[in-house]
N, C-alpha and C positions, 0 to 999 in steps of 0.2 A: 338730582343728576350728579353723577360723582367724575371724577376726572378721567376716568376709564372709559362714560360713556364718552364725552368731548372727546380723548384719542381716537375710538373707532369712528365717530364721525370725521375729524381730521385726515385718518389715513384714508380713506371714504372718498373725502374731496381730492385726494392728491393722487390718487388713482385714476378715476374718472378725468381729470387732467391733464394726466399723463397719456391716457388712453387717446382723448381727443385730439393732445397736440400731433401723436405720432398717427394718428386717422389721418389729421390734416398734411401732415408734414408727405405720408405716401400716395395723399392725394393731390399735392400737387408738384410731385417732383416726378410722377406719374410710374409706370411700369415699363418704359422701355419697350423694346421690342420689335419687331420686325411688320410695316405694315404689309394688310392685308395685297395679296400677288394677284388675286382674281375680282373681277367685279369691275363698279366703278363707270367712270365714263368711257364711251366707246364714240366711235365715228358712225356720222349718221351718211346715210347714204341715202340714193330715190325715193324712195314713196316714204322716205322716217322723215325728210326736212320739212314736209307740209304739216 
């Protein structure tokens, strides 16, 4: 194994690294956004509170 292979595996690791920190990082700083206008809970009314 020559030194050339160790670098592609290094930059390999430091990739993949990278990759996951910034997954995690937009996953939990989230996407923002506007929630959902429709849906959800409503009032119940006559024959729904039984």
């Amino acid at each position: 194994m020559g030194a050339g292979f160790i670098a592609v595996i290094r930059r390999t690791v430091v990739a993949i690294t990278v990759g996951i920190a910034v997954a995690a990082a937009i996953r939990v700083r989230g996407s923002g956004g506007v929630p959902p206008q429709t849906g959800g809970w409503r009032e119940l009314r006559g024959d729904d509170l039984r």
